[in-house]
N, CA, C and O of each residue as an XYZ file, in Angstrom:
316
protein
N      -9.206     23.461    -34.947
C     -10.349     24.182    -34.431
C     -11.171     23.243    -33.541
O     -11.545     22.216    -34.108
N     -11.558     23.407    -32.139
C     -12.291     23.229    -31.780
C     -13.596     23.108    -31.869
O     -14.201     24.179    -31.927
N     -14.484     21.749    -31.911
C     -15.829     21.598    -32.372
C     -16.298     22.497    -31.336
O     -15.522     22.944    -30.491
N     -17.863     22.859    -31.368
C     -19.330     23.463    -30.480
C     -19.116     22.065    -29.486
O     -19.034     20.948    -29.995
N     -19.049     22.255    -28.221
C     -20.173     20.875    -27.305
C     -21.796     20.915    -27.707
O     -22.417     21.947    -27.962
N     -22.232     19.830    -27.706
C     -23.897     19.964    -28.094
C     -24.371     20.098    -26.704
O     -23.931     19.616    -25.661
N     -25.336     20.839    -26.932
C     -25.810     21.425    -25.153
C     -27.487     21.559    -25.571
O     -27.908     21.956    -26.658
N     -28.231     21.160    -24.514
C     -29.816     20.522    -24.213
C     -30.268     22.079    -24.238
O     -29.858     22.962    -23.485
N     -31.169     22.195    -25.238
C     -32.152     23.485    -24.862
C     -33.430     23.876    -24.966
O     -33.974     23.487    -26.000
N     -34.128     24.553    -24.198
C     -35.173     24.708    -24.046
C     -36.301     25.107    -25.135
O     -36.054     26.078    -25.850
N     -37.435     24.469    -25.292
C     -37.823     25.075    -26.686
C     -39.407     25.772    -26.254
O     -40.486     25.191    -26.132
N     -39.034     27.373    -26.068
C     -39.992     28.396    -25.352
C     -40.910     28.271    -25.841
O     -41.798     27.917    -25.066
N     -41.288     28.416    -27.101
C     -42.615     28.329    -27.874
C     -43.415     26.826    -27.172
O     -44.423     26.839    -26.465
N     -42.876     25.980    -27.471
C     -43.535     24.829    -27.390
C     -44.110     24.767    -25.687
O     -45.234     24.475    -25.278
N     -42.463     25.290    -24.658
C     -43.634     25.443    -23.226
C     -44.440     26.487    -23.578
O     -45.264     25.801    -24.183
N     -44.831     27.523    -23.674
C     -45.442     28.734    -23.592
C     -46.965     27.545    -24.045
O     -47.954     27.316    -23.349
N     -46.641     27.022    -25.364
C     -48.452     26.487    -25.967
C     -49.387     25.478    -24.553
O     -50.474     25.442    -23.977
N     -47.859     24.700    -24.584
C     -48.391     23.261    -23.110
C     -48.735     24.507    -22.042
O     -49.904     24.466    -21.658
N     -47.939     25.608    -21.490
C     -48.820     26.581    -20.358
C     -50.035     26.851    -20.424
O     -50.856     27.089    -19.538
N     -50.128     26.798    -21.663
C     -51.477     28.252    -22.238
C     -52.817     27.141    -21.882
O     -53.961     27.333    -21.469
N     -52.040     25.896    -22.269
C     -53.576     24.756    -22.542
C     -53.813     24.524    -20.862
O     -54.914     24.160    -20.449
N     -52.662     24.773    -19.936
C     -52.938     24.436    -18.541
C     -53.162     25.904    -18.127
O     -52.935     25.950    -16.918
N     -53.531     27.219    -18.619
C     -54.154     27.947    -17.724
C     -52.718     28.595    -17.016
O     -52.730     28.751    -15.795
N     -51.742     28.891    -17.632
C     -50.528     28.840    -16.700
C     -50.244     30.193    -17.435
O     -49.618     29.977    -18.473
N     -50.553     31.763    -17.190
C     -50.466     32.574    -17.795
C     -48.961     33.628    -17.683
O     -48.460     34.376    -18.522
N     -48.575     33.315    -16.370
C     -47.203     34.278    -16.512
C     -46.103     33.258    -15.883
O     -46.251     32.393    -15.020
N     -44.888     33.679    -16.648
C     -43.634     33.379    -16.399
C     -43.340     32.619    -15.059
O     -42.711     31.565    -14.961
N     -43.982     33.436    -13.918
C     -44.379     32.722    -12.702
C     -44.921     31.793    -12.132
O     -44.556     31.281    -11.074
N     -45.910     31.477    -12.841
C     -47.002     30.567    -12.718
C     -46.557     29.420    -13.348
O     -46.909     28.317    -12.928
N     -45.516     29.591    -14.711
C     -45.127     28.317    -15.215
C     -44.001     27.736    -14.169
O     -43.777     26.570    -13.842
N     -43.387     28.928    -13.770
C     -42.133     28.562    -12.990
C     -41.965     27.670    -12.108
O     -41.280     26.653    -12.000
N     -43.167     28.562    -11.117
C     -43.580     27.569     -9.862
C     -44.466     25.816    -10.241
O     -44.391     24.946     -9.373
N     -44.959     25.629    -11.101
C     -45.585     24.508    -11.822
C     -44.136     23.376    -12.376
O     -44.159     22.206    -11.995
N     -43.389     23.696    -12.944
C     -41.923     22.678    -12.804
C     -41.154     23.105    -11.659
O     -39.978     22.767    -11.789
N     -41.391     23.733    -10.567
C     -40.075     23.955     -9.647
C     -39.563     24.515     -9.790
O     -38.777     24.530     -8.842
N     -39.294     25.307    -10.555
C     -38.075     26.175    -10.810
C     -38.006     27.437    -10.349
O     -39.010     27.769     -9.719
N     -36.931     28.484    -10.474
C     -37.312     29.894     -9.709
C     -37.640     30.835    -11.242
O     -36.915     30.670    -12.223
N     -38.536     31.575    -11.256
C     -38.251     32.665    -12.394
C     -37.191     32.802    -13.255
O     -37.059     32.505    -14.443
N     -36.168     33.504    -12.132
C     -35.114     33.022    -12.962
C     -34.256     32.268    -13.502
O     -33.245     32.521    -14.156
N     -34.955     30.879    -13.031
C     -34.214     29.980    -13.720
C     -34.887     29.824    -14.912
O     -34.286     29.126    -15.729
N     -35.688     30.155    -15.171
C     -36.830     30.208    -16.620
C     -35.978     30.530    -17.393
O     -35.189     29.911    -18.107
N     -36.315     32.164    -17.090
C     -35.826     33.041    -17.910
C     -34.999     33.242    -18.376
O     -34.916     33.858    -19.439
N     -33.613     32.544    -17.388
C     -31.836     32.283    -18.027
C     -32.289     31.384    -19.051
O     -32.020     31.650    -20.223
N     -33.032     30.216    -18.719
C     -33.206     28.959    -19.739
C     -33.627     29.222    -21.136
O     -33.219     28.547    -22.081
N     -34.408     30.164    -21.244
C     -35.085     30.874    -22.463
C     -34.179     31.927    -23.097
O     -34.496     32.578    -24.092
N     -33.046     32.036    -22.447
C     -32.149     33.264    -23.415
C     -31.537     32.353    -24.898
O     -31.617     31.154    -25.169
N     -30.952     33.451    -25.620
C     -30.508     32.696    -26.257
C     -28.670     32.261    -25.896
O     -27.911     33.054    -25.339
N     -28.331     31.112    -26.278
C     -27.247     30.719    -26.156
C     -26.575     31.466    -25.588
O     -26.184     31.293    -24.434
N     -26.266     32.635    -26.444
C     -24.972     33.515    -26.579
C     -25.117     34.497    -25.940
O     -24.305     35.398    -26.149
N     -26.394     34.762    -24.726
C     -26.246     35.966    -23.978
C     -25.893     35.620    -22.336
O     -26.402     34.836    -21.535
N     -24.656     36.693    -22.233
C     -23.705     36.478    -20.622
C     -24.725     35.666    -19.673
O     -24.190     34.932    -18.842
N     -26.536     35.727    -19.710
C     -26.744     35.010    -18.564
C     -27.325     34.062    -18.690
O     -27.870     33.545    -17.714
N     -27.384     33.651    -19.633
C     -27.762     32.016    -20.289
C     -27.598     31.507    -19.595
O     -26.599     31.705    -18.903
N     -28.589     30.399    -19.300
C     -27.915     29.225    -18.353
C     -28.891     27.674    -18.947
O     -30.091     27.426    -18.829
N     -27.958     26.999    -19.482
C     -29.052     25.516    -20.127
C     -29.542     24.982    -19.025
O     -28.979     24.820    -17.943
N     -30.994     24.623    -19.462
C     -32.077     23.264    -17.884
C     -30.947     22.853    -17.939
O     -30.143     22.781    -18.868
N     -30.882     22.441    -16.378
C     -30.124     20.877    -15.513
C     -31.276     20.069    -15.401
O     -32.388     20.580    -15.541
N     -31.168     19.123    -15.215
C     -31.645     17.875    -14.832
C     -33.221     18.528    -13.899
O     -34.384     18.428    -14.291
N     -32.871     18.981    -12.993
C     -34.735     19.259    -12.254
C     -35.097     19.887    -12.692
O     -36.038     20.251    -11.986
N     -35.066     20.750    -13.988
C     -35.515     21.914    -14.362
C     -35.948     20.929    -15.487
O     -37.136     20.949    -15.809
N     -35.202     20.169    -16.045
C     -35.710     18.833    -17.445
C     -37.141     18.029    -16.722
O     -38.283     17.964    -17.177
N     -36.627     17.515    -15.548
C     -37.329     16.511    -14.831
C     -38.834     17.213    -14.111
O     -39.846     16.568    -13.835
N     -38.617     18.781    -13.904
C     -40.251     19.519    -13.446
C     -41.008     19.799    -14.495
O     -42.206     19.972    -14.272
N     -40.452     19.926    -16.054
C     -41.085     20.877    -17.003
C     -41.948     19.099    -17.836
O     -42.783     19.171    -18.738
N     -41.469     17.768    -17.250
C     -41.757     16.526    -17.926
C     -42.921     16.051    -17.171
O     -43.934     15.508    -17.612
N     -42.547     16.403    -15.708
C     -43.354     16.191    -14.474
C     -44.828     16.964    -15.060
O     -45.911     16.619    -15.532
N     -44.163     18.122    -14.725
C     -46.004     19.166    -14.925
C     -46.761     19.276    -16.219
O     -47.956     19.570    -16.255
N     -46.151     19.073    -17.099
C     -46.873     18.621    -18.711
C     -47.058     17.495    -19.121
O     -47.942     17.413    -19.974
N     -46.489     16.448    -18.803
C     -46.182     15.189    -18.218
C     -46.667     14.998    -20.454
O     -47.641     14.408    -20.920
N     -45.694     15.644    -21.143
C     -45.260     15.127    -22.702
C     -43.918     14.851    -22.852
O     -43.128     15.020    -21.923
N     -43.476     14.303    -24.304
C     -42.420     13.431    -24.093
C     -40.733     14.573    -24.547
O     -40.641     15.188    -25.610
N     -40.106     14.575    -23.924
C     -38.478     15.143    -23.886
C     -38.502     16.464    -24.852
O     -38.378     17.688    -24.803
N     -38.794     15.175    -25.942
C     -38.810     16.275    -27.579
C     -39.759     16.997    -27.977
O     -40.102     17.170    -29.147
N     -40.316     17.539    -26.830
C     -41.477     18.641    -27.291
C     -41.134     19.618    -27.037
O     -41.257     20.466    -27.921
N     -40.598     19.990    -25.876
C     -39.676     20.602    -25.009
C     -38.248     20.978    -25.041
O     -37.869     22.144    -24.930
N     -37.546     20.071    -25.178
C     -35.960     20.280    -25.522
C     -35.517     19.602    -26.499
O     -36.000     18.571    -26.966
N     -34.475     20.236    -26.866
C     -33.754     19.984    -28.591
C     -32.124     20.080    -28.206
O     -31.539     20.670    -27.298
N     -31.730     19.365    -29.134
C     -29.675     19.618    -29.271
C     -29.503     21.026    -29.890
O     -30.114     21.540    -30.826
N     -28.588     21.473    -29.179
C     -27.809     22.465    -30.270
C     -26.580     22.457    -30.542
O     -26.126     23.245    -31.372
């Protein structure tokens, strides 16, 4: 049997609190604040196992560290 790969994921609750304290009220507003497009959010926030999942890459890791500017593990976790 083939192991799981461990894959970097986003931990929504924890951005949603760091938005809320910066005034960052919709999906959009966080988006544009790390760079990212909407939908790259919103793939990032699915869970694993749905067809349009898509895990942060690297600028999507590197805008969400940038604009909250807290450390990795507040934000993203192994799965």
């Amino acid at each position: 049997m083939e192991a799981k790969k461990a894959a970097i994921r986003l931990n929504m609750i924890e951005l949603r609190k760091a938005a809320i304290d910066r005034n960052l009220e919709t999906r959009a507003e966080i988006a544009e604040a790390i760079g990212v497009s909407t939908s790259q959010l919103w793939r990032a926030a699915l869970p694993a196992d749905h067809p349009s999942y898509n895990a942060p890459g690297q600028s999507f890791i590197a805008g969400v560290l940038k604009a909250f500017g807290e450390p990795f593990e507040r934000f993203f976790f192994l799965d």
